[in-house]
C-alpha positions as CSV (number, residue, x, y, z in Angstrom):
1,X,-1.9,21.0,-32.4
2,X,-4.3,20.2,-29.3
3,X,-1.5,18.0,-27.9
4,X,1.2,21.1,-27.9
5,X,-1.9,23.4,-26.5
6,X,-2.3,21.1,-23.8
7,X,1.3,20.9,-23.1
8,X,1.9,24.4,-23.0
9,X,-0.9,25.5,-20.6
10,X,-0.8,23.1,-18.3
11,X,3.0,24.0,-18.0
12,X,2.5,27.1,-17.3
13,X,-0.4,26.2,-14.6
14,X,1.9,23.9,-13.1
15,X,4.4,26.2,-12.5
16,X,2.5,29.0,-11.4
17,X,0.5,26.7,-9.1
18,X,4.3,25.6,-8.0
19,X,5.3,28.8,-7.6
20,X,2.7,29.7,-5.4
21,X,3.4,26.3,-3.2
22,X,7.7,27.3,-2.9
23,X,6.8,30.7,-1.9
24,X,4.8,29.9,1.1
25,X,7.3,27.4,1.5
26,X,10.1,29.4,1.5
27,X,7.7,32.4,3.9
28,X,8.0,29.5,6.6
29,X,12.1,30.3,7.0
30,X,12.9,33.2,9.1
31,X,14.4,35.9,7.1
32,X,13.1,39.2,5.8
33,X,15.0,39.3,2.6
34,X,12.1,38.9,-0.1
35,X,14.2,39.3,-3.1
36,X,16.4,35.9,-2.6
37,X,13.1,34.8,-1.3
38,X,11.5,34.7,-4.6
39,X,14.6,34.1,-6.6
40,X,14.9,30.5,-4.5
41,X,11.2,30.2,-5.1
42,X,11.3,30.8,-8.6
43,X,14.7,28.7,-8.9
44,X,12.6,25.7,-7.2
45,X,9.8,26.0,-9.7
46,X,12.2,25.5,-12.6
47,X,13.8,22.8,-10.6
48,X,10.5,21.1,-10.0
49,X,8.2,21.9,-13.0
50,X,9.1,19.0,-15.0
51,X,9.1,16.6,-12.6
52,X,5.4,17.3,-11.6
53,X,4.6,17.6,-15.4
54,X,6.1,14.5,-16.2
55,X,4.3,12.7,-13.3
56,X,0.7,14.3,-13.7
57,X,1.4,13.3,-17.5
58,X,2.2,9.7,-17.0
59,X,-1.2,9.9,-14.8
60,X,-3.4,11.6,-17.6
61,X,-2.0,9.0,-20.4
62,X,-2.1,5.6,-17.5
63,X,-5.9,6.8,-16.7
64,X,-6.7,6.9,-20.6
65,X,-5.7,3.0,-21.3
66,X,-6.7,1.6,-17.9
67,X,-9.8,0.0,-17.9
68,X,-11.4,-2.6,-15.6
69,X,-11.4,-6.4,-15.9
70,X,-14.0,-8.0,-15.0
71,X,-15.3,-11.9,-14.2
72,X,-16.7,-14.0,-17.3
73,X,-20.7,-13.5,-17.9
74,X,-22.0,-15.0,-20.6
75,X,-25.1,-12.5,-20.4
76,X,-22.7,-9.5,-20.5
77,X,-20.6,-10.9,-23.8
78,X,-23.7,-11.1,-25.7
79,X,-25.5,-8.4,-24.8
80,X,-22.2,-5.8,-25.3
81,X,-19.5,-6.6,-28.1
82,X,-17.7,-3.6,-27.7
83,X,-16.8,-4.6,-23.8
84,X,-16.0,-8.0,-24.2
85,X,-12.4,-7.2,-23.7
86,X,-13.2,-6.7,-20.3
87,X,-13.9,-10.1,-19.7
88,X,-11.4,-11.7,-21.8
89,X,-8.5,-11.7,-19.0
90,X,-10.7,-13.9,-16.4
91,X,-11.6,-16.3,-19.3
92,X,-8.4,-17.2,-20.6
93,X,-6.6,-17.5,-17.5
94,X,-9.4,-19.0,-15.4
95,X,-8.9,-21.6,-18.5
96,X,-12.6,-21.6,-18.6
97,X,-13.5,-22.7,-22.2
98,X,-10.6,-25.6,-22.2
99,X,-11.9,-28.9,-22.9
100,X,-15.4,-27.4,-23.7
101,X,-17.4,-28.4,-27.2
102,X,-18.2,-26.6,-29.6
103,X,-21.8,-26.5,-28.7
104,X,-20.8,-25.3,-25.6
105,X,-18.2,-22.6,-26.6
106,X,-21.6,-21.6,-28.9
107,X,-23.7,-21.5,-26.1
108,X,-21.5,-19.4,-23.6
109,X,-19.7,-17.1,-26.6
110,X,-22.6,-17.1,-29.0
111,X,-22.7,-17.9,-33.0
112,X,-21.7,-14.5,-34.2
113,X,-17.9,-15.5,-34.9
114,X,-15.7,-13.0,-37.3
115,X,-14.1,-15.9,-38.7
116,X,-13.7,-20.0,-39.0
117,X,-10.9,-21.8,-40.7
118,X,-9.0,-25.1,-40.2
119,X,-5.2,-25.4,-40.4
120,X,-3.1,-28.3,-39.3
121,X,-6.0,-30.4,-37.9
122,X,-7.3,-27.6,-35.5
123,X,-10.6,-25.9,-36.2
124,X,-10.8,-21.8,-35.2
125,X,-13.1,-19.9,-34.3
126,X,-12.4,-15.4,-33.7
127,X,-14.6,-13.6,-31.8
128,X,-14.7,-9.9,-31.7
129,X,-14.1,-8.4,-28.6
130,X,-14.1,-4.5,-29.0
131,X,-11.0,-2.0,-29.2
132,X,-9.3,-2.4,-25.9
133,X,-8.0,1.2,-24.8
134,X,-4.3,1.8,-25.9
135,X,-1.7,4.8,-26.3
136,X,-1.0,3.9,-29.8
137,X,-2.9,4.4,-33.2
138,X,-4.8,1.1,-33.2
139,X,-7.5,1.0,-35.6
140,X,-8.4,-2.4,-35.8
141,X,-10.5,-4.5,-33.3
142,X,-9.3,-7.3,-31.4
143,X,-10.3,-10.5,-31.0
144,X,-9.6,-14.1,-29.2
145,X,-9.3,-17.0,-31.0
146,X,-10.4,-20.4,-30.2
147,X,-8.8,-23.3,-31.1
148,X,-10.4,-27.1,-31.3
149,X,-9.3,-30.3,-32.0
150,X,-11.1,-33.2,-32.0
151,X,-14.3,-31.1,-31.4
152,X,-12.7,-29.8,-27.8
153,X,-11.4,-26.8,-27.2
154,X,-7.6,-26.5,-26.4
155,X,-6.6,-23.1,-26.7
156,X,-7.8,-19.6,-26.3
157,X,-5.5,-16.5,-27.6
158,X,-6.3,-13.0,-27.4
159,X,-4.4,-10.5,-30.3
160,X,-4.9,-7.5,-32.0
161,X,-6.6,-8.4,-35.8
């Protein structure tokens, strides 16, 4: 219900606000004839509401799942779970934690994994890394996983759990 609230007024403040902006810029062309003055103005409004709608709307709902990625700190993942996402991006593409050990991947990530298992000779470890923002329903937290074998690590994924 909020949603279709929101819709509706800032419709109607667009287009009044538009209004407003074709009328002076309709003042600007030399003729006295207000009536077909504000009938082009108001004709320009319907015209041009849904654009601007449309464009402040994919602004509102881009700001509301941007967030900003940040370099790897070790400091920062321990000290704020619910971030870690942020730091996620530089890590696995910087391919930081490849051909680390355990012990390290421990010391940099710390021991409170969500899970461990072993399937088809590779050891895993998930860590939680917070709810990254999205436009969807997503209720559960995400995570990377990091895959060892041999006591190395070889792989680090990031999903949604």
């Amino acid at each position: 219900m909020d949603l279709i609230v929101f819709t509706v007024f800032a419709t109607l403040v667009l287009s009044v606000l538009s209004f407003f902006v074709w009328r002076w810029l309709v003042s600007k062309i030399p003729n006295n004839n207000s009536i077909h003055k504000n009938a082009f103005s108001i004709f320009m409004v319907i015209c041009t509401s849904p654009v601007v709608f449309f464009v402040v709307l994919y602004l509102c709902l881009f700001s509301s799942v941007y967030y900003y990625k940040y370099g790897f700190d070790s400091r920062g993942w321990l000290k704020n779970p619910e971030k870690r996402y942020e730091m996620t991006t530089d890590m696995i593409e910087s391919k930081m934690l490849i051909g680390k050990t355990k012990e390290e991947v421990s010391e940099l990530l710390g021991d409170e994994r969500r899970l461990e298992w072993t399937k088809d000779g590779l050891d895993c470890w998930q860590y939680y890394i917070g709810d990254k923002p999205t436009l969807g329903a997503d209720l559960d937290p995400d995570a990377i996983d990091v895959y060892f074998k041999n006591g190395k690590v070889v792989q680090v994924y990031e999903h949604e759990t």
